[in-house]
N, C-alpha and C positions, 0 to 999 in steps of 0.2 A: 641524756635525751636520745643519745644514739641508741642505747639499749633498748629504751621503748619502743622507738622507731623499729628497730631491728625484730622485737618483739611481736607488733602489730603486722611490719610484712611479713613475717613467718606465719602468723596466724592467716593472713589472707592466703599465703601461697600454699598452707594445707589448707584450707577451703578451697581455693580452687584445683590443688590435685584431686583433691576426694570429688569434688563438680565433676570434672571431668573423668576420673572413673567411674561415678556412676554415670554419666553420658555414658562411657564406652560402654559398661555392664547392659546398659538399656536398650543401646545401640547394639547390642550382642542379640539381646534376648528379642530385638524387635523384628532381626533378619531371621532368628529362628521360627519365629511364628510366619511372619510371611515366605520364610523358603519350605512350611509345610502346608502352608494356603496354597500356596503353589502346588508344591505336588498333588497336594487333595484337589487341584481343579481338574488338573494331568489326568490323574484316574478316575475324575469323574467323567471326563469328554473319552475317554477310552473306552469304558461300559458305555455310554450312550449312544455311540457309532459299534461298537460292537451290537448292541442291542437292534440298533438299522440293519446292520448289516444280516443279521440274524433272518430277523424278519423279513429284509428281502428273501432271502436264499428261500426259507419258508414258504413264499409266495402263498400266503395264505389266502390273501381276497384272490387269485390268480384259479383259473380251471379249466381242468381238463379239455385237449380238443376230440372232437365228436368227428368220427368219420363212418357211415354205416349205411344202413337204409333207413327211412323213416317216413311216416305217412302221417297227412293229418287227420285229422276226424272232422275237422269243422270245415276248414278250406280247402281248396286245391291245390296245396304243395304239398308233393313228393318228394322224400329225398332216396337218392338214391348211392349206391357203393362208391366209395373212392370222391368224395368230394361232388358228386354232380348234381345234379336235380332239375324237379322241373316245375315249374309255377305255370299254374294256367295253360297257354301254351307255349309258353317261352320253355325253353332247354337253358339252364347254366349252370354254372359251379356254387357249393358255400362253400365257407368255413366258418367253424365255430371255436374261436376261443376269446380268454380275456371277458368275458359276462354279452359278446356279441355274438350276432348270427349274421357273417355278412356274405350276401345273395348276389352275386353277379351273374345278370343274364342279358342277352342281346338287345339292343333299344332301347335299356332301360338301366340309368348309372346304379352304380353299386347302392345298395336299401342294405340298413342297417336295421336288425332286432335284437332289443334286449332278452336274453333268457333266463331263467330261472331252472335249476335242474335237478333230480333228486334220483340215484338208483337203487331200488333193493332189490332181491330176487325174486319180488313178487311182481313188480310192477316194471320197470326198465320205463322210467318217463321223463322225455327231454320238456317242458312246459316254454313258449314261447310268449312276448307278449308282443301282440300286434300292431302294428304302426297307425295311431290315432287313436287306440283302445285299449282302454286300463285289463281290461275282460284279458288271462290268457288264453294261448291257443295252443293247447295240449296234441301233442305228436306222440306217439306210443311207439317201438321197436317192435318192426316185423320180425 
């Protein structure tokens, strides 16, 4: 009887060595797969903030600031060298960058305009569009 006995635990204790190296085989190949899931998220959040970063630096929606003389054809603002200008009869400053034109003059808090702009060498046109009015308001380069 002993020998059966002896027999039957030996057969379960290589059943259960072989259990448990395939656990460990499995458990091997289970950390390989997730320590390369891993890496592959590592370099994918690297390209995706590289690719941010990129495009900041690009500043691609970002434009040019305008500093010159300019006159308009429709209204009465002037602008004029070196940031100043003059609306109506107010005297003040702009400046234009970032897709705004912001107008600071005496009496009257800072007025924001969006612009639209386009240069070629035929036309030199800064295109304004004016506050309440889809219509723009085209300023040309003296």
């Amino acid at each position: 009887m002993t020998s059966v006995n002896n027999k039957s635990s030996n057969g379960k204790q290589k059943n259960s060595i072989k259990n448990n190296m395939s656990k460990a085989y499995y458990d091997k190949k289970t950390r390989k797969i997730y320590a390369i899931a891993f890496i592959g998220l590592i370099i994918f959040g690297i390209v995706i903030i590289t690719s941010i970063g990129i495009l900041q630096e690009l500043k691609i929606y970002d434009t040019e600031r305008f500093y010159g003389t300019w006159r308009s054809e429709i209204n009465n603002l002037t602008f004029f060298e070196n940031g100043k200008c003059k609306i109506y009869n107010y005297t003040g400053t702009f400046d234009v960058s970032d897709g705004l034109l912001l107008i600071n003059y005496t009496g009257v808090t800072n007025t924001f305009l969006e612009y639209e702009y386009s240069f070629s060498d035929d036309y030199n046109i800064l295109s304004l569009i004016g506050p309440g009015s889809w219509e723009p308001i085209i300023y040309t380069k003296q």
